[in-house]
C-alpha positions in Angstrom: 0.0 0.0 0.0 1.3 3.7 -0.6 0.8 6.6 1.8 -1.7 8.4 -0.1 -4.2 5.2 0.9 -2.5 4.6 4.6 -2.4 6.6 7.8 0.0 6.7 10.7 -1.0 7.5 14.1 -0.8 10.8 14.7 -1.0 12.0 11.0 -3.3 14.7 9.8 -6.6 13.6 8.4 -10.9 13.8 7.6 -13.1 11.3 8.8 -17.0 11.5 7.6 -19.7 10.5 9.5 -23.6 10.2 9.4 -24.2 13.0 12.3 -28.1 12.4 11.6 -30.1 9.7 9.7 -32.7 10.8 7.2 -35.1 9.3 10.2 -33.7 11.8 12.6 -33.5 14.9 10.5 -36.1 17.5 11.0 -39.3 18.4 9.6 -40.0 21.0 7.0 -36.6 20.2 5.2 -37.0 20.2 1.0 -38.0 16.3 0.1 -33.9 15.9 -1.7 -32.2 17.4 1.6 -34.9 15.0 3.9 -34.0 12.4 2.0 -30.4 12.5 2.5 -28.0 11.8 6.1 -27.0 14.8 7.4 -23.0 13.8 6.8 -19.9 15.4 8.4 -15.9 15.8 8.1 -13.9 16.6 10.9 -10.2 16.9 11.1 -7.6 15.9 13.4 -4.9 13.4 14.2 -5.3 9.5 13.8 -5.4 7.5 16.9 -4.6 4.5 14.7 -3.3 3.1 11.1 -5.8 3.1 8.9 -7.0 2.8 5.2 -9.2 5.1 3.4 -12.7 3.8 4.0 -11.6 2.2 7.6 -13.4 3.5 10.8 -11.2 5.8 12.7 -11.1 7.3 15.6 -9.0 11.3 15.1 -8.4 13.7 18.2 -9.6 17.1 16.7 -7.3 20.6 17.4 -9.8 21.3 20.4 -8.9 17.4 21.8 -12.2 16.0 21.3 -12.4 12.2 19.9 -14.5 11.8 16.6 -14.7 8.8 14.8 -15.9 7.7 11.3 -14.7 6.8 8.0 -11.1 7.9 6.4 -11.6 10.1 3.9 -8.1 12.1 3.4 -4.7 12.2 4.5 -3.0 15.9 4.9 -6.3 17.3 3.5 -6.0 20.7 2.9 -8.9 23.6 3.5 -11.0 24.6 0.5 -13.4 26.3 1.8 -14.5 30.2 0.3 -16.5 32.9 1.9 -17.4 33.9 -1.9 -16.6 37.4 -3.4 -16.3 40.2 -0.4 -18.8 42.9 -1.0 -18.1 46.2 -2.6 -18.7 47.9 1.0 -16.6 46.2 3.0 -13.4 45.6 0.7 -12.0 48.8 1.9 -12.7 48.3 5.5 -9.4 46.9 6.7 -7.4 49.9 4.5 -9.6 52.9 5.8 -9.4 51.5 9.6 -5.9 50.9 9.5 -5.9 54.9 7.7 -7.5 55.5 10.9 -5.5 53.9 13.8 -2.2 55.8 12.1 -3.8 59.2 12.1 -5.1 58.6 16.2 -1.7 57.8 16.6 0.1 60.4 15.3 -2.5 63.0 16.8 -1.4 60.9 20.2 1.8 61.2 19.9 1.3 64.7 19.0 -0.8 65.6 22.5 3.1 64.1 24.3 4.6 66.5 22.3 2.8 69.0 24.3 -0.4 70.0 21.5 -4.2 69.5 22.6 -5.7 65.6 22.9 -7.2 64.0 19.8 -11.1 62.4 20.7 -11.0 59.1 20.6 -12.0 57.7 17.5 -11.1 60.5 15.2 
């Protein structure tokens, strides 16, 4: 077997599991989500060597114990929050614009000139 189909204890990996059965999910869901398990990956470190499809248990980042079925090795994140919107792309630039200008107007006020309102 190669590594890309074998874990180690203590190596990086996904497990998936059934967190609820279509049974157990609740009512009101649209008839394709209903009619699926509610399925999910969690992260962390194998307890044991395992294959890809074995049950697993993993010890998540927070030191919780999660087991279910091997689905990666050294997975990676993917995930996207999806295009920022126009009014907040500048945010981080215009606060940091900000911070600099209170500090200089601090710094200013040692020097002996009037105190800048916070916030300015």
């Amino acid at each position: 077997m190669t590594d890309a189909v074998r874990c180690s204890p203590g190596d990086w990996v996904e497990v998936e599991r059934v967190l609820l059965e279509v049974a157990e999910r609740a009512v009101g869901l649209p008839a394709d989500t209903a009619a699926q398990p509610l399925r999910v990956w969690v992260k962390g470190y194998a307890r044991s060597e395992a294959m890809i499809g074995d049950t697993i248990e993993v010890e998540t980042m927070t030191g919780r114990v999660v087991s279910g079925h091997l689905s990666a090795i050294s997975p990676g994140y993917t995930h996207t929050f999806g295009t920022p919107p126009a009014e907040i792309v500048h945010i981080g630039r215009d606060l940091r614009a900000r911070v600099a200008a209170y500090r200089a107007a601090a710094a200013a006020v040692a020097g002996g000139m009037a105190s800048p309102e916070a916030g300015e």
